[in-house]
C-alpha positions as CSV (number, residue, x, y, z in Angstrom):
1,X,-12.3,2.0,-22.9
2,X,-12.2,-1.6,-21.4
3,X,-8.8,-2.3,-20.6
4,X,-8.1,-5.6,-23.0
5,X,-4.9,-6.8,-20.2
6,X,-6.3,-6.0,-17.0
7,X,-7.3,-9.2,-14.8
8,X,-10.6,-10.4,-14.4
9,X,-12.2,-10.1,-11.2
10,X,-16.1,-10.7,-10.2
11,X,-18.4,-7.7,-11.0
12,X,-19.1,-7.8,-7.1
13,X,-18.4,-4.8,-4.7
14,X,-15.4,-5.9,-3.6
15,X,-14.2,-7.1,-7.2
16,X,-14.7,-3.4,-8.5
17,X,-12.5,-2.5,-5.5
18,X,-10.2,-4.7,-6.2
19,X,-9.7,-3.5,-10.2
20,X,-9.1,0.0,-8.7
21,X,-6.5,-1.1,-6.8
22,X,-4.9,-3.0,-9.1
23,X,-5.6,-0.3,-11.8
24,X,-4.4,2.2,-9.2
25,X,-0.9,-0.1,-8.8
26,X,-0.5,-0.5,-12.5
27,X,-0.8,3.0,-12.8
28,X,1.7,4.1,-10.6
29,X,4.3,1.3,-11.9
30,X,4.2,2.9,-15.2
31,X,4.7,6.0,-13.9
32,X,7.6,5.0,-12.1
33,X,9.0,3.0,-15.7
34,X,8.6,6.8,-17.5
35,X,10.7,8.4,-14.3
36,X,13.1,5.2,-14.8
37,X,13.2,5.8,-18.5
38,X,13.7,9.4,-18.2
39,X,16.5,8.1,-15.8
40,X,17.9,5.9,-18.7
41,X,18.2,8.6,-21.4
42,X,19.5,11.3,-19.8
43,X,22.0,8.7,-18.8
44,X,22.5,7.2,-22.1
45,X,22.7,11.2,-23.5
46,X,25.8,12.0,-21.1
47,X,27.4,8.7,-21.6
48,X,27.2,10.1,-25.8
49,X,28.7,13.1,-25.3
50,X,31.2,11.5,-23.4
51,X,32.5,8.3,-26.2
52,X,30.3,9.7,-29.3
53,X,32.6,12.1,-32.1
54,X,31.1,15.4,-31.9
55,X,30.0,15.1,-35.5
56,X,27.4,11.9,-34.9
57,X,26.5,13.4,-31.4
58,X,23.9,15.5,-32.6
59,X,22.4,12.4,-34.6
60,X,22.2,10.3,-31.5
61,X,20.7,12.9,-29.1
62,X,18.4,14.0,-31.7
63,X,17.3,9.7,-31.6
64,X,17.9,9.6,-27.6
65,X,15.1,13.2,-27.6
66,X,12.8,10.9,-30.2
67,X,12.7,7.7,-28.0
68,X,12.0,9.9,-24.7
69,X,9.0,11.6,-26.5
70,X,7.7,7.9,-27.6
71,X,7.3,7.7,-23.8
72,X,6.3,10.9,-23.0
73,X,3.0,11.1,-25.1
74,X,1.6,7.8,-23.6
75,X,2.3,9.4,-20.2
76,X,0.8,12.3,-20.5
77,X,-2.2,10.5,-22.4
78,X,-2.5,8.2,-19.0
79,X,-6.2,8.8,-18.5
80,X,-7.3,9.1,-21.9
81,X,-10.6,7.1,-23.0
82,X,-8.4,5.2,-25.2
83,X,-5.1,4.5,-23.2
84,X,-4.5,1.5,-23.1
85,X,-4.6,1.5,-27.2
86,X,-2.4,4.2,-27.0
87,X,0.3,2.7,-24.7
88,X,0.4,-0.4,-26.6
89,X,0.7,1.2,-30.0
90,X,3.5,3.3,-28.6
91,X,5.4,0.3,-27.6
92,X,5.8,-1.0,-31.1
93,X,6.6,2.3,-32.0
94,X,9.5,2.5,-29.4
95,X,10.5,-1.1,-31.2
96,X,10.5,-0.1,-34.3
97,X,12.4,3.1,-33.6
98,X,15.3,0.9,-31.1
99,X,15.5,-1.3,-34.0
100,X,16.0,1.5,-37.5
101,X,18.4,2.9,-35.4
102,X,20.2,0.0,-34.7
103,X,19.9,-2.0,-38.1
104,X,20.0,1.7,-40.6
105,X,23.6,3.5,-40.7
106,X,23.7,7.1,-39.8
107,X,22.9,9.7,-42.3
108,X,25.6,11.4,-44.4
109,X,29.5,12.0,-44.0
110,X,29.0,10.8,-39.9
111,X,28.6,7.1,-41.1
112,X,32.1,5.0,-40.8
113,X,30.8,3.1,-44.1
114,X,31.2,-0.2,-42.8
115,X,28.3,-2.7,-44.4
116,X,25.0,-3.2,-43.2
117,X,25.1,-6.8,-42.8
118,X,27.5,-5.9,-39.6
119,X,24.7,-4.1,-38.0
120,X,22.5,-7.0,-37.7
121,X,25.5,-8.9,-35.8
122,X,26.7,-7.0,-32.8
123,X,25.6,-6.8,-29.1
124,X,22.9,-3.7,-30.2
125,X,20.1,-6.1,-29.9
126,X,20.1,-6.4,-26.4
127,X,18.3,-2.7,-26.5
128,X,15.1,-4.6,-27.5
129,X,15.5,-6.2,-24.1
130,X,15.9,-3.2,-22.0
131,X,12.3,-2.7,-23.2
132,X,11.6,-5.9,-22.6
133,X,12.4,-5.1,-18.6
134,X,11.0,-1.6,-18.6
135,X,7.8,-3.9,-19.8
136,X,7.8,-5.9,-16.3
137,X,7.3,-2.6,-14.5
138,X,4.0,-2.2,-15.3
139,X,2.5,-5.1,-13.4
140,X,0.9,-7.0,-16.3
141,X,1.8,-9.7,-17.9
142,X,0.7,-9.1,-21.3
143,X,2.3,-6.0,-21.9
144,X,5.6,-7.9,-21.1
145,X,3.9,-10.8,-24.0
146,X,3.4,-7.5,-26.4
147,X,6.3,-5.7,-25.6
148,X,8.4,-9.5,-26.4
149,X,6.2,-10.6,-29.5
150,X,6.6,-7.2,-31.2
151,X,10.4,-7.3,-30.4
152,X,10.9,-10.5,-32.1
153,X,8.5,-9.5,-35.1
154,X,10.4,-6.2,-36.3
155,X,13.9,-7.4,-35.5
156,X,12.9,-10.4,-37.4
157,X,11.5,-8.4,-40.4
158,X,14.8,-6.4,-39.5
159,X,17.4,-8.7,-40.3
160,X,16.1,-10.7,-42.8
161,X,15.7,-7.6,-44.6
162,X,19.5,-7.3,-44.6
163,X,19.7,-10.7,-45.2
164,X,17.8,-10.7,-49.0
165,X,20.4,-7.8,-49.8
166,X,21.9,-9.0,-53.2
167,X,25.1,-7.8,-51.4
168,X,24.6,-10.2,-48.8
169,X,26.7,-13.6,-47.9
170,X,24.3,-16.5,-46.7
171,X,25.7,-19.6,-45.2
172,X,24.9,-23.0,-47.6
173,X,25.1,-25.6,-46.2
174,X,27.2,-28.5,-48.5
175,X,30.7,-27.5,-50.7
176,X,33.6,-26.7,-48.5
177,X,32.6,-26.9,-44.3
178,X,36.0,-27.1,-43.7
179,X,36.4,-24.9,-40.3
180,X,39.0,-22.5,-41.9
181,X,36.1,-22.3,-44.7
182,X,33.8,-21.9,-42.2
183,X,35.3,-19.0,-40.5
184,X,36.3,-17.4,-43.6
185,X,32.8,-17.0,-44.0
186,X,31.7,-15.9,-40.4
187,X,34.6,-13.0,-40.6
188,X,33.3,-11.8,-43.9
189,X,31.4,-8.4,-42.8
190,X,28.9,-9.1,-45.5
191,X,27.7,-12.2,-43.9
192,X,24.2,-12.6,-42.1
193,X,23.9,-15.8,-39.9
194,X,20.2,-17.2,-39.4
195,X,20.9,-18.9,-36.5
196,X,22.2,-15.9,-34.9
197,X,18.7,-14.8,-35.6
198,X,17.3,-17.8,-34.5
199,X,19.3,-17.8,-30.6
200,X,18.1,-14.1,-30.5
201,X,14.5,-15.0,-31.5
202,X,14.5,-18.0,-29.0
203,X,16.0,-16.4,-25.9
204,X,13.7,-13.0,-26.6
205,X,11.0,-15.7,-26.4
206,X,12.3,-17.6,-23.3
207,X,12.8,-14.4,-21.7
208,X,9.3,-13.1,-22.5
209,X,7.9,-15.5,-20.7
210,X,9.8,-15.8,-17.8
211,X,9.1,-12.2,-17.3
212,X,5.5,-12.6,-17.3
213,X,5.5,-15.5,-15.1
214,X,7.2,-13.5,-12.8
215,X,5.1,-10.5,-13.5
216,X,2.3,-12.9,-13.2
217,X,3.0,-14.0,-9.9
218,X,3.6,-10.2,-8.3
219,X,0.3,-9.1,-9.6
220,X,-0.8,-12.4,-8.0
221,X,1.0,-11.8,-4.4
222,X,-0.4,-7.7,-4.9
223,X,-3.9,-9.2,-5.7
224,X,-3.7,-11.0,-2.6
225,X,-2.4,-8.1,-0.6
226,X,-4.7,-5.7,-1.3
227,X,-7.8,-8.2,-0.5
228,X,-6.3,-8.6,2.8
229,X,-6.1,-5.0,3.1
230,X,-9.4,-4.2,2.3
231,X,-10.5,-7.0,4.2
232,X,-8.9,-5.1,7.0
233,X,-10.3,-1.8,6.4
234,X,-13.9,-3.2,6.5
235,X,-13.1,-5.3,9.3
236,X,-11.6,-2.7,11.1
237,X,-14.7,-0.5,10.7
238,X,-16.1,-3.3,13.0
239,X,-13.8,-3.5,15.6
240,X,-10.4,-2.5,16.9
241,X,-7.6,-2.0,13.9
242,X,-5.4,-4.0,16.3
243,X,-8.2,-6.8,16.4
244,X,-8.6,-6.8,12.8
245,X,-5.1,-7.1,12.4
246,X,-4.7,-10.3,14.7
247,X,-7.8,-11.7,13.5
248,X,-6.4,-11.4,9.7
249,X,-2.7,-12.6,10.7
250,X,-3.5,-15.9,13.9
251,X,-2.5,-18.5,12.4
252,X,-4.5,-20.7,15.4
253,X,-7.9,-19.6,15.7
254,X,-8.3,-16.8,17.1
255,X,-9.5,-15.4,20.4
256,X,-9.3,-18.7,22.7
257,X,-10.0,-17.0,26.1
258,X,-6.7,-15.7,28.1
259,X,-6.1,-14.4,31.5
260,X,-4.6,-10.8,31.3
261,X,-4.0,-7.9,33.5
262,X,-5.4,-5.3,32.0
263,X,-6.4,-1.5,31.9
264,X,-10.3,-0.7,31.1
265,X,-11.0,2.3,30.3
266,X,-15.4,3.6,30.3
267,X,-16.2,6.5,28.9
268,X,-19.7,8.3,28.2
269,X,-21.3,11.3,27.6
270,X,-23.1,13.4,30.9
271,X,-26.6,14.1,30.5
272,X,-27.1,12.9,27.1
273,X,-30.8,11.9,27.5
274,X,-31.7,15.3,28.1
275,X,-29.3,16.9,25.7
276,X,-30.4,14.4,22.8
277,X,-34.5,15.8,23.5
278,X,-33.9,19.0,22.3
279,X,-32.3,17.6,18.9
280,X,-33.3,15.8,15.9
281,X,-32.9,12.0,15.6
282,X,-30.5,13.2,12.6
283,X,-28.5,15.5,14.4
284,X,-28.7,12.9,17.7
285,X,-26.9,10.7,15.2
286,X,-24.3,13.4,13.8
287,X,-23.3,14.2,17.3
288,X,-22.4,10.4,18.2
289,X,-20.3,9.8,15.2
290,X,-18.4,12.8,15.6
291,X,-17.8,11.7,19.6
292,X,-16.6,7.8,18.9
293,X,-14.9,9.2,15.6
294,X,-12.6,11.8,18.7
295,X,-13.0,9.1,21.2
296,X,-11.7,6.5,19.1
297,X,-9.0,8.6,17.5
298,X,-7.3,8.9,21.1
299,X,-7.6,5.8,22.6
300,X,-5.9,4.5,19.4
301,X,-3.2,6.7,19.5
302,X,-2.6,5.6,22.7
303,X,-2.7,2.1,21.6
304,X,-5.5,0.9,23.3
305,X,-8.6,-1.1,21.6
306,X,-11.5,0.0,21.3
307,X,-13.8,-3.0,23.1
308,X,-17.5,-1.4,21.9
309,X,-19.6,1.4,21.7
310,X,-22.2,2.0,24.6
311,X,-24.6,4.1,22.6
312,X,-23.1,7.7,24.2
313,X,-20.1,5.9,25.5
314,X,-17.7,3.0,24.8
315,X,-15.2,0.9,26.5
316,X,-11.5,0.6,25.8
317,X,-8.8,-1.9,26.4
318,X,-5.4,-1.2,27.3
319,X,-3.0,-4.7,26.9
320,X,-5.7,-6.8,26.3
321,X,-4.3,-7.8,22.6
322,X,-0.5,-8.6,24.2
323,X,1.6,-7.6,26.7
324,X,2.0,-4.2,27.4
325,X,3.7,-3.3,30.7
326,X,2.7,0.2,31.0
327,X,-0.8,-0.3,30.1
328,X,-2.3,1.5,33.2
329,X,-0.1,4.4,32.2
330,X,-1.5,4.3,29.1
331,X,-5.1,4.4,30.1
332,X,-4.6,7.1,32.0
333,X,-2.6,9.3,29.5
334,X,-5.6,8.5,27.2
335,X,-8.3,9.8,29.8
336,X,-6.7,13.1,30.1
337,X,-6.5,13.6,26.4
338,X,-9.8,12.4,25.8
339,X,-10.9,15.3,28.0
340,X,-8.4,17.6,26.2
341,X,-10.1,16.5,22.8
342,X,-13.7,17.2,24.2
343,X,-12.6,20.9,25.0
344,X,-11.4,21.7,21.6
345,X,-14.5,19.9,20.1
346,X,-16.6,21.9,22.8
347,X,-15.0,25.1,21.5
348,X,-15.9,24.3,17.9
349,X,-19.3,23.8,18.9
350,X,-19.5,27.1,20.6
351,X,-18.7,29.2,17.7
352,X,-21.8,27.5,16.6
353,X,-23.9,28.1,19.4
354,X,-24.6,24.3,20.0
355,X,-24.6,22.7,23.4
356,X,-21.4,21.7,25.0
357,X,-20.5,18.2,25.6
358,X,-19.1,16.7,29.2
359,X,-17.2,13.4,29.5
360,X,-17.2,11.5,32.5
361,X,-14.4,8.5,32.5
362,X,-13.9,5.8,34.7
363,X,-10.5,3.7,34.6
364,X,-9.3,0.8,36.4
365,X,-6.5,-2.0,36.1
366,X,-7.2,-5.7,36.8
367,X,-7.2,-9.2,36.1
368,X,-10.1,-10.5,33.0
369,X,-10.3,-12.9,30.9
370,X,-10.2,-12.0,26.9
371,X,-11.6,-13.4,24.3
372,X,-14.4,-14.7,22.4
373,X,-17.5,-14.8,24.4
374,X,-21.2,-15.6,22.7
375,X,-22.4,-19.0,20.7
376,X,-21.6,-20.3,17.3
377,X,-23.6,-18.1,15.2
378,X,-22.2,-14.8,16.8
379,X,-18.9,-13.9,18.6
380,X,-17.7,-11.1,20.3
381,X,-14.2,-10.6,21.0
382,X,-14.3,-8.7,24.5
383,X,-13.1,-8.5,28.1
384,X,-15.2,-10.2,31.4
385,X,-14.3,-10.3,35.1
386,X,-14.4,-7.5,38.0
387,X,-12.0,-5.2,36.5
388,X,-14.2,-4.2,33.9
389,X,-17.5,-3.6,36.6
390,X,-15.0,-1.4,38.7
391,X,-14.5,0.7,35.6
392,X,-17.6,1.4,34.9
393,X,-19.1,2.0,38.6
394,X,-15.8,4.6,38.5
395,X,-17.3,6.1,36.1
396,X,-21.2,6.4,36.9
397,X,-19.1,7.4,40.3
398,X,-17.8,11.4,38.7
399,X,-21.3,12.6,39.1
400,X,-21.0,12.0,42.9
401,X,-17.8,13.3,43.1
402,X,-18.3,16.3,40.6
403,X,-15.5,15.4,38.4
404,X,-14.2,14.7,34.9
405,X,-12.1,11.2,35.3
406,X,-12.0,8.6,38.3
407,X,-9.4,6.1,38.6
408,X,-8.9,3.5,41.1
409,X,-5.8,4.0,43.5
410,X,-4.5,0.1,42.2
411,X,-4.6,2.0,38.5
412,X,-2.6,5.1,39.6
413,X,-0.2,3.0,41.7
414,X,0.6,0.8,38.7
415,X,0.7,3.6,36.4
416,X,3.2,5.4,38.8
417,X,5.6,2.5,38.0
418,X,6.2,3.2,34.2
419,X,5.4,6.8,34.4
420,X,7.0,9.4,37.0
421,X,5.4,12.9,35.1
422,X,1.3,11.2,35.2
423,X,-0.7,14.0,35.9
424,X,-1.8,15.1,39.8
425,X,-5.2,13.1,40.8
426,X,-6.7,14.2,44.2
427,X,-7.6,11.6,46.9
428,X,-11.7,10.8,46.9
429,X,-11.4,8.4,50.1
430,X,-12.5,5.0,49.8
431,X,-15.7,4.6,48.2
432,X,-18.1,1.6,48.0
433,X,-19.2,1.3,44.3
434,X,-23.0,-0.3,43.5
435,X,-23.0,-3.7,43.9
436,X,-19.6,-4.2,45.6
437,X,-19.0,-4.8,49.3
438,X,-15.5,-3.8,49.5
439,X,-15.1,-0.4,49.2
440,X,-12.0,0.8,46.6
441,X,-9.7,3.7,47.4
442,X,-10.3,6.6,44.3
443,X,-8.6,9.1,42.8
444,X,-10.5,12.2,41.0
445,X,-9.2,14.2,38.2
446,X,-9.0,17.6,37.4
447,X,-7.9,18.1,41.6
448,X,-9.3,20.8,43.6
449,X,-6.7,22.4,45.1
């Protein structure tokens, strides 16, 4: 069934998604209003057995059981094909229920006898409002309207009832308005007052709909909320969280090129040329998305970002979205568990006789620059200077050097700093990378003695 009072939103992709997560909020904040009116009753039950005569106790629970069921069926009947009716049917029956109780004496010897009309003038009314509030917690507005109008109606109906009892006092206006009249008439228990009706019926209203207003404007602020989180999410499946995040929350525009020192951090698959010819384009496919899926897993929990994807490989960034002192630390820590991910993914893929994957990682730390680089029509937020070309001759460099991860001796020094227990590298010598002059001091992990 169409939900009458859910909002509107554009029959788009990310309207639907929007309507299941505002249907999904709605849901849980009427779940939470039945745990808060469970809450309520068993409270109101203890507080009866405390002040109530143990001949009307019975009487009361008995009402106090009634009024938890009228909001147990609609609970349980959440994700019937007619909910929504039902819910909004069982409101008025709640109201109608509050207000019998309220307005009708008590059965038998365990009413005091006093007269009706006195029912219709104490401060009982205000339970009406308590539904009233338990209406705002369900995130839309026009069950608060519902929940107010139907309030109004049968406590109206209510009163006025009482009020065209033949035993009834109404005020007329004209003869004697003297004020000891006047209160001679107010004190008299048989007397019904219209414009007490009237203030209640006016400041139900008033409070109606400042309740939805300000029901209104929370569905608004978690409309909004959940855009920009699933704005996030799909940007995120683009680049970096941590990018998303700052591109979503600059307030200037984002990505204005800035000088960092940085960790950069190349990784990529050995041989994968010759192991993707033996596989099909399918399986070639699989095989990367399970490796950036790993990859990406570690360097985030690392808090790195993830810069690209390099077909089998992909650069990462360590401090290049703030400051983060021990950002060479940090890139290192993330090569050695990159490698310890690979061997328990390589020991998965062993059980199923397919072909085990090496990882070769390069890491240096350096001044770039980061930030958008690429014209108007298409920008990429990444990192430029030497520091990222060292990485990545580092790593082409461990299939010289026969090993898993090489790091420059500036990265270890650094890391050293902000972390005494890194793990042991072994000294490679100074090596001149491809298309550097100066040769760079290296360190090679796992060691060799």
């Amino acid at each position: 069934m169409i939900n009458p009072f859910a909002s509107r939103t554009p029959r788009t992709p990310l309207g639907l998604r929007l309507s299941r997560a505002i249907a999904e909020e709605e849901e849980r904040g009427r779940s939470f209003a039945f745990r808060a009116r469970l809450v309520a009753v068993v409270a109101v039950m203890l507080w009866l057995v405390l002040v109530i005569e143990p001949q009307r106790q019975l009487y009361y629970l008995a009402i106090s059981g009634g009024f938890l069921l009228l909001g147990l069926i609609p609970h349980l009947l959440r994700r019937h094909r007619y909910a929504v009716a039902i819910r909004f049917a069982f409101v008025i029956l709640d109201i109608v229920l509050v207000t019998a109780v309220v307005i009708l004496p008590p059965p038998g010897q365990i009413d005091f006898g006093l007269p009706i009309q006195m029912r219709v003038r104490g401060p009982e009314f205000l339970y009406l409002n308590l539904l009233l509030v338990g209406a705002a917690l369900s995130y839309s507005p026009l069950q608060v309207i519902w929940t107010g109008f139907w309030s109004i109606l049968v406590w109206s109906v209510g009163v006025l009832l009482v009020a065209m009892r033949p035993d009834t006092l109404p005020f007329t206006p004209g003869g004697d308005s003297s004020p000891q009249a006047l209160l001679q008439i107010i004190l008299n228990p048989y007397f019904v007052g219209i414009f007490q009706l009237l203030n209640q019926v006016v400041l139900t209203a008033i409070a109606t709909a400042l309740l939805a207003a300000a029901v209104w404007r929370s569905r608004a602020l978690l409309l909004r909320q959940t855009r920009a989180e699933i704005a996030r999410a799909d940007l995120a499946r683009y680049v970096s969280p941590d990018v998303a995040d700052a591109i979503i929350t600059s307030e200037r525009a984002f990505g204005a090129p800035t000088n960092r020192r940085v960790a950069v951090l190349f990784a990529d698959i050995v041989g994968f040329t010759g192991l993707s010819e033996r596989m099909a384009p399918d399986r070639v496919v699989r095989l990367l998305k399970s490796f950036h899926e790993r990859g990406s897993g570690v360097v985030f929990a690392h808090g790195g970002s993830l810069d690209k994807y390099l077909g089998d490989g992909f650069l990462a960034t360590f401090g290049g979205m703030g400051e983060m002192p021990d950002a060479a630390a940090r890139a290192i820590r993330c090569a050695i568990d990159l490698q310890a991910e690979i061997g328990r993914w390589n020991a998965k893929r062993a059980e199923r006789g397919a072909a085990q994957v090496r990882l070769s990682v390069g890491v240096h730390y350096g001044a770039v620059v980061v930030g958008n680089i690429g014209s108007a029509q298409r920008l990429e937020f990444t990192v430029v200077g030497d520091a990222v070309n060292i990485a990545s001759r580092l790593e082409t460099l461990t299939r010289q050097l026969d090993c898993r991860i090489a790091v420059s001796d500036e990265t270890l020094t650094e890391a050293a700093l902000h972390d005494a227990n890194l793990p042991r590298f072994e000294s490679a010598g100074d090596r001149r990378l491809d298309g550097r002059e100066q040769p760079i001091s290296v360190h090679i992990w796992p060691p060799r003695s």
